[in-house]
DODOKOL-406231 format. One line per field, with one value per residue (C-alpha): residue number from 1; residue in one letter; y negated, z negated, x. Coordinates in Angstrom, 2 decimals. Layout:
REM DODOKOL-406231
resi <- [NUM | ...] $
resn <- [A | ...] $
c2 <- [Y | ...] $
c3 <- [Z | ...] $
c1 <- [X | ...] $
This chain:
REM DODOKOL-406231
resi <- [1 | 2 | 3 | 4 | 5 | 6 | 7 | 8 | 9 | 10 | 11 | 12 | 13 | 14 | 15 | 16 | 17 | 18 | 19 | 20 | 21 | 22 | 23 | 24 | 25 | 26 | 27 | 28 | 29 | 30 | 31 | 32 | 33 | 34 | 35 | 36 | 37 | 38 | 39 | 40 | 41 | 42 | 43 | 44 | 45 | 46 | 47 | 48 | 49 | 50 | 51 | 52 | 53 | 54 | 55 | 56 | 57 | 58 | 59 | 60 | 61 | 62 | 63 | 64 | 65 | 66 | 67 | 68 | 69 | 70 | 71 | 72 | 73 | 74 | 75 | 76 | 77 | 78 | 79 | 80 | 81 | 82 | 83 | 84 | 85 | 86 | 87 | 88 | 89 | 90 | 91 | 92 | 93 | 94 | 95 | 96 | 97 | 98 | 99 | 100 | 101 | 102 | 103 | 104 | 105 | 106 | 107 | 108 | 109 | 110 | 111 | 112 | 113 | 114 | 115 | 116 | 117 | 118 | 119 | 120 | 121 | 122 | 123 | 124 | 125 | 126 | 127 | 128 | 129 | 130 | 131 | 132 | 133 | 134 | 135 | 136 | 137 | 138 | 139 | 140 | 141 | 142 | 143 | 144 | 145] $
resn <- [X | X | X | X | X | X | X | X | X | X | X | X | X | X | X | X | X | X | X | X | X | X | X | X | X | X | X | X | X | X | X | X | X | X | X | X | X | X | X | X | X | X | X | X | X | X | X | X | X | X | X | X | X | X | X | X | X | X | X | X | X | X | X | X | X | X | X | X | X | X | X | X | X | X | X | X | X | X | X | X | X | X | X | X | X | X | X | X | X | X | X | X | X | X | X | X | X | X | X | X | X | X | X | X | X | X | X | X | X | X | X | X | X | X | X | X | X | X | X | X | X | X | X | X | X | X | X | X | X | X | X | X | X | X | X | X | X | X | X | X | X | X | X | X | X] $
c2 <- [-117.66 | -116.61 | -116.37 | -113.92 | -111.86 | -111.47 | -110.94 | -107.69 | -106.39 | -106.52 | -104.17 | -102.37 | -101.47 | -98.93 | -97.89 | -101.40 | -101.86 | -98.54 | -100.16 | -103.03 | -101.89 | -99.01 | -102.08 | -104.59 | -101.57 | -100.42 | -103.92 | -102.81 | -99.76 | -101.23 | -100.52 | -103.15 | -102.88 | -102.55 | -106.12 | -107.44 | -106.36 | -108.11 | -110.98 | -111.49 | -114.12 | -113.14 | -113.48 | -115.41 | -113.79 | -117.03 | -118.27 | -122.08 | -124.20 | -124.91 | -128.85 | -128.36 | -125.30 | -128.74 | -130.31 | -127.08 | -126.81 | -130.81 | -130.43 | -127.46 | -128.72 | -131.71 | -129.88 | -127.36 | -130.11 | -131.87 | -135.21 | -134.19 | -133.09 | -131.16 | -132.26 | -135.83 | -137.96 | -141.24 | -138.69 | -138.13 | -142.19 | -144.18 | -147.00 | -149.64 | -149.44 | -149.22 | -152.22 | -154.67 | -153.04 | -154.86 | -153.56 | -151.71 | -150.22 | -148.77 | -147.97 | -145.28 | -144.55 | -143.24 | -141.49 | -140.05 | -138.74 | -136.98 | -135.08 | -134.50 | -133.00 | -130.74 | -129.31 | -129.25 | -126.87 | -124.41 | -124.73 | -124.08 | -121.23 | -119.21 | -120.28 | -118.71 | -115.29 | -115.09 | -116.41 | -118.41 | -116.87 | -117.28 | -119.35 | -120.91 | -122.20 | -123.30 | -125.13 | -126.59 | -127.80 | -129.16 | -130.96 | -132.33 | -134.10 | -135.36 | -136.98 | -138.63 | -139.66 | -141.36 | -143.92 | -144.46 | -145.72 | -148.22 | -148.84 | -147.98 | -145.09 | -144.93 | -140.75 | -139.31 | -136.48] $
c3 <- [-152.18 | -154.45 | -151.59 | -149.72 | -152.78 | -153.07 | -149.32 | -150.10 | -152.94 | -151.02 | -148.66 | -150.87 | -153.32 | -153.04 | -150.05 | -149.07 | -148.51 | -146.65 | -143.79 | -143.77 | -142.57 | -140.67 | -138.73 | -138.41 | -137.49 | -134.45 | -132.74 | -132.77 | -130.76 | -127.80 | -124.46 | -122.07 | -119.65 | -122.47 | -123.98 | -120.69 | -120.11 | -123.41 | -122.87 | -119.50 | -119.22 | -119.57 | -116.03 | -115.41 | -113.59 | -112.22 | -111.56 | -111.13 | -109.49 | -105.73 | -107.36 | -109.48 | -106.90 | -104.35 | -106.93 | -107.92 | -104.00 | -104.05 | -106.71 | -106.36 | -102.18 | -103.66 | -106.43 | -103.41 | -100.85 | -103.66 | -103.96 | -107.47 | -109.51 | -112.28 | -114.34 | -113.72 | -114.82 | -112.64 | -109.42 | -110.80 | -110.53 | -107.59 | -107.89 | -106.18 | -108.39 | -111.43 | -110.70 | -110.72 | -114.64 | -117.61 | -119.98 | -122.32 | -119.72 | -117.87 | -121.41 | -121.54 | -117.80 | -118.54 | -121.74 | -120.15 | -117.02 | -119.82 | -120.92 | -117.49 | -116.11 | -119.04 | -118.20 | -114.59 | -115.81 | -116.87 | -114.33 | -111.71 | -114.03 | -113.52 | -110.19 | -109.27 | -111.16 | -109.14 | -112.04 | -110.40 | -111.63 | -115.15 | -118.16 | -119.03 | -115.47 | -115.52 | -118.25 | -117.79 | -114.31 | -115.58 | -118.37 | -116.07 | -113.72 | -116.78 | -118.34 | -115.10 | -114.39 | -117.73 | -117.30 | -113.73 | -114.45 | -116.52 | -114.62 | -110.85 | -108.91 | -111.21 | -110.56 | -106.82 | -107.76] $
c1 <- [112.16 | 109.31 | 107.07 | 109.73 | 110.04 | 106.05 | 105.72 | 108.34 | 106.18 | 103.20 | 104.85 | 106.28 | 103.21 | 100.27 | 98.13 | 97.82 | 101.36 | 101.88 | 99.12 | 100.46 | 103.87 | 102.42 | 100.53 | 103.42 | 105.84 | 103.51 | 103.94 | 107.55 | 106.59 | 105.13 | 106.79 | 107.88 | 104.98 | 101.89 | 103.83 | 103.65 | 99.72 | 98.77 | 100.39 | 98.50 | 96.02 | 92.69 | 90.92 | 87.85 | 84.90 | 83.68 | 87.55 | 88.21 | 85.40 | 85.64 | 86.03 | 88.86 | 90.72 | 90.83 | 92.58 | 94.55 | 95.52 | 96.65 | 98.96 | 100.76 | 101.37 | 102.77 | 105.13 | 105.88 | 106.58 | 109.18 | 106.40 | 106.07 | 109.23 | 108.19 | 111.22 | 111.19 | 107.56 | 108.04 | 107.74 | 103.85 | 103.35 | 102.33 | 104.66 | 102.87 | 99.89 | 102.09 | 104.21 | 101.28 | 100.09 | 100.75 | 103.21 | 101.03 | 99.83 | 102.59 | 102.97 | 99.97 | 100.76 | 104.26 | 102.67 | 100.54 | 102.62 | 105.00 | 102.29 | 100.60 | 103.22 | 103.93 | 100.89 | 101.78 | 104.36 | 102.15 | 100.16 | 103.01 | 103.96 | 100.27 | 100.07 | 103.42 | 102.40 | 99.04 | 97.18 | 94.89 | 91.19 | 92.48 | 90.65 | 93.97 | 94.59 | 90.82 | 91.36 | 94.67 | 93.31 | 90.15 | 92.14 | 94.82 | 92.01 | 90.45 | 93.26 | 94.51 | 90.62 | 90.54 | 93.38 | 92.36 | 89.07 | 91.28 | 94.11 | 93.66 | 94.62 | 98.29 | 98.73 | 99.52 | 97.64] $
């Protein structure tokens, strides 16, 4: 509460104030279009490496042809592999496909709005094939991607 009422006064008081609202007021402001420039992702000169687009291209055919169901993690695991795994590891598997295809997602998402040559996707792809490399070295080929 005290922090509410000092947040007011600071608005409220002297030049400094006056900026500060001027400045918080002006986000207000924006139109529709200039919001949806800024929050575009920034675009990568260089774009995603010819390594990682293979990888790009084999996961969004396999969300597109229904192998991989965004909204449901066991579709991301290859079954046979995962069935001979000992508990604890099915364990980090199923962890791990949670999060993976969280970031499948987003990665859907930016490859739907032509978003391709971004740093985000670059990084979301890059971090994906990581991840899933890491618990394969360890556990056998566990992810169909």
């Amino acid at each position: 509460m005290a922090d509410d009422q000092s947040q007011k006064d600071l608005l409220n008081k002297g030049q400094g104030g006056q900026k500060l609202r001027a400045v918080l007021t002006s986000f207000s402001d924006l139109s529709a279009d200039k919001q949806k420039e800024m929050s575009r992702p920034v675009s990568d000169p260089s774009g995603v490496d010819d390594f990682n687009k293979k990888f790009l291209d084999d996961v969004v055919s396999k969300i597109s042809g229904g192998k991989i169901d965004l909204l449901k993690p066991s579709s991301l695991i290859n079954q046979e592999v995962y069935q001979r795994l000992p508990a604890n590891v099915q364990g980090q598997a199923d962890m791990n496909a949670v999060n993976l295809l969280a970031r499948l997602r987003e990665i859907k998402s930016l490859y739907d709005l032509n978003r391709i040559d971004s740093y985000q996707m670059k990084n979301l792809v890059e971090y994906v094939r990581l991840a899933k490399e890491m618990l394969e070295n360890e556990a056998g080929d566990i992810f169909i991607i």
